[in-house]
N, C-alpha and C positions, 0 to 999 in steps of 0.2 A: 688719062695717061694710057697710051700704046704699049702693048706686050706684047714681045714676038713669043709664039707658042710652041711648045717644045712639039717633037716626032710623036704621035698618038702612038701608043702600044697595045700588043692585041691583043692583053687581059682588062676586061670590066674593071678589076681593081685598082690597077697602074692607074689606065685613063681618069677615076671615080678621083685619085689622090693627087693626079695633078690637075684635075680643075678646083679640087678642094683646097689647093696651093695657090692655085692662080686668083682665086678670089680672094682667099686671103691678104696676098699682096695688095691686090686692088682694092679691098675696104681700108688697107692699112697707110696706104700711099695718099688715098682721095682721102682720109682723115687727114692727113697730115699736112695735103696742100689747100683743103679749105679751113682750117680752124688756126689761132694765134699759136704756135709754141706754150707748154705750159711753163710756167716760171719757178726757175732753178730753185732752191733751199736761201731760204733768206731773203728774196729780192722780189720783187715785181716788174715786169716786163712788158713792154708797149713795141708794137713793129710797126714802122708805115714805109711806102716804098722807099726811099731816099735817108730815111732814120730808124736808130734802134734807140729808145730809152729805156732807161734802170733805174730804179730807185730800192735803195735800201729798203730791209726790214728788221731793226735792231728787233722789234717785239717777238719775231717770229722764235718759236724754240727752235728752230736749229740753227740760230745765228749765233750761238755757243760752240755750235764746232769750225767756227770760220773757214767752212769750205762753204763751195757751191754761189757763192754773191757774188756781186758785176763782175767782181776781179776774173772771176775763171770765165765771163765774156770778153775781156781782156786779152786774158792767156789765148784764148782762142784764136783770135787777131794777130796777136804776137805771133805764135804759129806758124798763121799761113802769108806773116809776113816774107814777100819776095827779094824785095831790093832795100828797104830803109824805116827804121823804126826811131822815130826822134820822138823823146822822151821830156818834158817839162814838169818837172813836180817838186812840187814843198818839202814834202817829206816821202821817206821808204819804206816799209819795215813788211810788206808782203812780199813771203818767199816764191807765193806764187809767180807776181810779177817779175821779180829777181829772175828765176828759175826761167820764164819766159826769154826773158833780156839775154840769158848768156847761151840757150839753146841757140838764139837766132844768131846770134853774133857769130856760134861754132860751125853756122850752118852756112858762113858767107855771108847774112846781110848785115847791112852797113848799120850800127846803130850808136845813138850815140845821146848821153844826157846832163841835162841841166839842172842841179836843185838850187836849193837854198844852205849857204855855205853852212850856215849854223848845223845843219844837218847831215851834211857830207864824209863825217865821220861815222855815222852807225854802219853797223855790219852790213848790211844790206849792200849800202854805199860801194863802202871795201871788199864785198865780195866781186859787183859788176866791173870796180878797177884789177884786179888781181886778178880778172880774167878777159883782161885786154880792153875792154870797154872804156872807151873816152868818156869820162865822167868830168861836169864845169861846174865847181861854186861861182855863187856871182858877188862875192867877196866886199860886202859892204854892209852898212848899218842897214839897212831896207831890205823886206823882204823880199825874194824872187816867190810869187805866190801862186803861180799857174801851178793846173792839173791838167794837164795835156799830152794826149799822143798822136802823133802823124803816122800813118803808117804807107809804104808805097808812094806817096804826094797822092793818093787818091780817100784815104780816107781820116774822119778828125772824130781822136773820143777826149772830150770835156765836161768840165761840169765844177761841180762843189768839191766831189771825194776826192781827198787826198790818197794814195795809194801805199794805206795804212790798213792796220787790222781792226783799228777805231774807227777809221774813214769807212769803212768797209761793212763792218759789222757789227757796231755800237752805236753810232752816230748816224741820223737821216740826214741823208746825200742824197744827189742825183748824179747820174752819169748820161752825157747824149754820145753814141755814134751817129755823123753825119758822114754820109757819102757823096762826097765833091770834090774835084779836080781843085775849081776853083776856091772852096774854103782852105782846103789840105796847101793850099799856093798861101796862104793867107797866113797861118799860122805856121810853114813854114818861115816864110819872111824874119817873122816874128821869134823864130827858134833861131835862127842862123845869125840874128842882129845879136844874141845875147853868146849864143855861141862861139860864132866865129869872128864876130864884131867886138867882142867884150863890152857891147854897152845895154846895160841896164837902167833901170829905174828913169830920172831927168835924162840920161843921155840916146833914149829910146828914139828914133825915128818916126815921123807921120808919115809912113810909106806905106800901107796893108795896099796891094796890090788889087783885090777887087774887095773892098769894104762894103759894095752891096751887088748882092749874089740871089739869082733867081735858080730855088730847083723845082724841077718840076714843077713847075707855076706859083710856087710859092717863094715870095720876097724875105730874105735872111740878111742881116744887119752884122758885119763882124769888129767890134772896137775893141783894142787893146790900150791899155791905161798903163805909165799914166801921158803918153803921147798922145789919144786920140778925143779926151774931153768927154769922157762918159758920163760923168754928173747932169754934165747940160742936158746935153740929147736925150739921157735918161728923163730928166724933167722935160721937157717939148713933149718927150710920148705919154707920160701921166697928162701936163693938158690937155690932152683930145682925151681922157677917159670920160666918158658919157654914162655908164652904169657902174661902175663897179672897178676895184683895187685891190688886187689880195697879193698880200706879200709873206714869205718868209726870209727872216735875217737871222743872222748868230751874232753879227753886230749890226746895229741900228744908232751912228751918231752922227750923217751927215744931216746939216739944217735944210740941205737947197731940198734935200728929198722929202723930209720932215713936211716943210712948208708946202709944198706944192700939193702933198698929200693932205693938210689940212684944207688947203684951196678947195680943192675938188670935191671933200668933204662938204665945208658947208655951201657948197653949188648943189649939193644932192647927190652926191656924190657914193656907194656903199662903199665903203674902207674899211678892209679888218686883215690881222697881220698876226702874226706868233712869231716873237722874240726868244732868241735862246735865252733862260732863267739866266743863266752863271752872267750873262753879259747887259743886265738890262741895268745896272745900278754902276756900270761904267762912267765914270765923268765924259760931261756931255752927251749923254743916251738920250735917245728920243723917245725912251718910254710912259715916261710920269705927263711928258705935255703930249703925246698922243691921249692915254687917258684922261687926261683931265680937258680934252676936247670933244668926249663923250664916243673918242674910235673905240670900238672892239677890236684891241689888240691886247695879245695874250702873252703868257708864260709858255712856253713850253715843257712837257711833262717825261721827256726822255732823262731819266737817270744819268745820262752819261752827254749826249751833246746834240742840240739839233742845228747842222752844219750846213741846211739848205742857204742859197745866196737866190731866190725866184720872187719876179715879180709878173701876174698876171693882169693883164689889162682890158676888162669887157669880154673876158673870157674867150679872145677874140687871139692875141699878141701875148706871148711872154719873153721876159728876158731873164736869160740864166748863166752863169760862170763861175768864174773864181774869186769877183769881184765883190765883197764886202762894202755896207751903208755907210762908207767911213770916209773924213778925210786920209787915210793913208792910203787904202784903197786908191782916191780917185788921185793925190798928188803924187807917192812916193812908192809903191807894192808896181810891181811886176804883173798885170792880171789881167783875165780879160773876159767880154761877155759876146753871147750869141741874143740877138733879138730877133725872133719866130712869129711872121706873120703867119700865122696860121690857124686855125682855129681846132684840127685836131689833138695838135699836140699841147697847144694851149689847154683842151679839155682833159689829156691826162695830166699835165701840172697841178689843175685846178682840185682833181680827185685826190694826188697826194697831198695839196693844201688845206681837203677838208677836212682828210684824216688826222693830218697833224693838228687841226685847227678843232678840231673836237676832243681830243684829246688834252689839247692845252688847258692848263689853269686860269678863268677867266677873271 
């Protein structure tokens, strides 16, 4: 980094305190542009050119004062939102987010959201309407189950966490920012069919505008359910696994993913998984016939909820969303997943899987 250098002055001591300045800056700057950001109170932070990933840290002690987790990477976004902040989530109840939402809205940009009706009552809700914010239920038995924000059409933050205080800071989640035109076109689409189209759930469109998207030489996969048949394609990408399966679910009762994950098991296949506890003794759960097929797949040991929706493949691909192991997930929810050929971000997926997965009750 270039410094322009101030007027030398003609005492010894001036000159002595400002190159004693100027070096400072410069070890403080070249720190800061070669090493990762350290990661906020609560959360863990992964940067790569094109993506910013978060992942909760319920365990952490300061995840008690619910500041400092993804959300205030969020806020941050919000912020230096210019023109449009379209908003898709399940649930509300972070005032941080809140607080973002009606900053931008007073500041001129255009923002505007969709939840899930059952929830459009909590305060939160009613505070973003009461201050002019177009807020949409999607007003039927099915859930609208995205976690999504658009910001500017240039950039898309998704993932599992709902933008709650539990989402946030009790429950393991993940959050991905991706930076692209063309994903930010994608889930647009996807925002304005429910918004300004009022169709949800079966009346959902097979129209994702570029449903495969290359950044930065990396191939990214975008399907929204239940229009675009995520179950299947999700199974095609488990057959090619040649090493290795690691998943976490909070539900686990779709059979086609069940099975296919048995397949590849006894081909040699390594398979091993952490199921949220509260949900593994649901009718039709896929946990007692994973076990009793000799997988290592676990309990999860979070007190309160492990809300990851990740599947890592060869350590190579992971796919990640909103999208639940469930038929309501793939026929009747609102959701949707990002699949990441990549193999860097696949490796941080994989580190929070092993933490979680060491953690779990085996």
């Amino acid at each position: 980094m270039s410094f322009r250098f101030l007027r030398r002055h003609t005492t010894t001591a001036a000159a002595s305190l400002v190159i004693l300045l100027l070096l400072t800056l410069f070890v403080y700057f070249y720190g800061q542009s070669n090493s990762k950001p350290s990661p906020t109170p609560g959360e863990t932070v992964s940067r790569g050119d094109w993506y910013t990933l978060y992942f909760t840290d319920p365990s952490s002690p300061t995840a008690s004062t619910l500041r400092g987790g993804p959300d205030a990477a969020l806020v941050e976004a919000i912020d230096a939102a210019q023109y449009s902040v379209d908003v898709a989530v399940y649930r509300l109840d972070l005032w941080s987010v809140r607080d973002a939402l009606i900053r931008a809205h007073r500041r001129g940009v255009s923002v505007r959201v969709v939840t899930e009706s059952d929830n459009i009552s909590e305060q939160e809700m009613e505070d973003l309407e009461k201050a002019g914010i177009s807020v949409r239920g999607d007003g039927r038995t099915f859930l609208m189950h995205h976690k999504f924000v658009v910001i500017d059409l240039l950039e898309v933050w998704t993932g599992s966490m709902n933008f709650t205080m539990n989402g946030a800071y009790r429950n393991n989640n993940n959050m991905i920012q991706v930076r692209s035109s063309q994903i930010a076109q994608n889930y647009t689409r996807e925002f304005d069919e429910m918004f300004v189209e009022d169709r949800f759930g079966a009346l959902s469109k097979t129209d994702t505008p570029y449903p495969e998207v290359t950044v930065q030489g990396i191939p990214i996969e975008v399907l929204f359910s239940p229009d675009d048949g995520v179950a299947i394609h999700v199974v095609d990408i488990l057959r090619g696994a040649e090493k290795s399966i690691d998943f976490m679910a909070y539900t686990f009762t779709s059979d086609l993913l069940a099975e296919v994950m048995l397949a590849r098991a006894r081909a040699g296949v390594e398979v091993r998984g952490v199921i949220e506890q509260s949900q593994a003794s649901n009718s039709g759960g896929e946990y007692d016939r994973l076990r009793q097929a000799d997988i290592d797949v676990r309990l999860d040991s979070n007190p309160d909820a492990m809300h990851h929706k990740v599947i890592v493949i060869d350590g190579v691909t992971v796919i990640t969303g909103s999208y639940n192991f469930s038929s309501s997930a793939e026929e009747h929810n609102d959701e949707n997943i990002l699949i990441l050929y990549d193999v860097v971000a696949s490796t941080e997926y994989l580190l929070e899987f092993n933490q979680v997965f060491k953690a779990a009750v085996p």
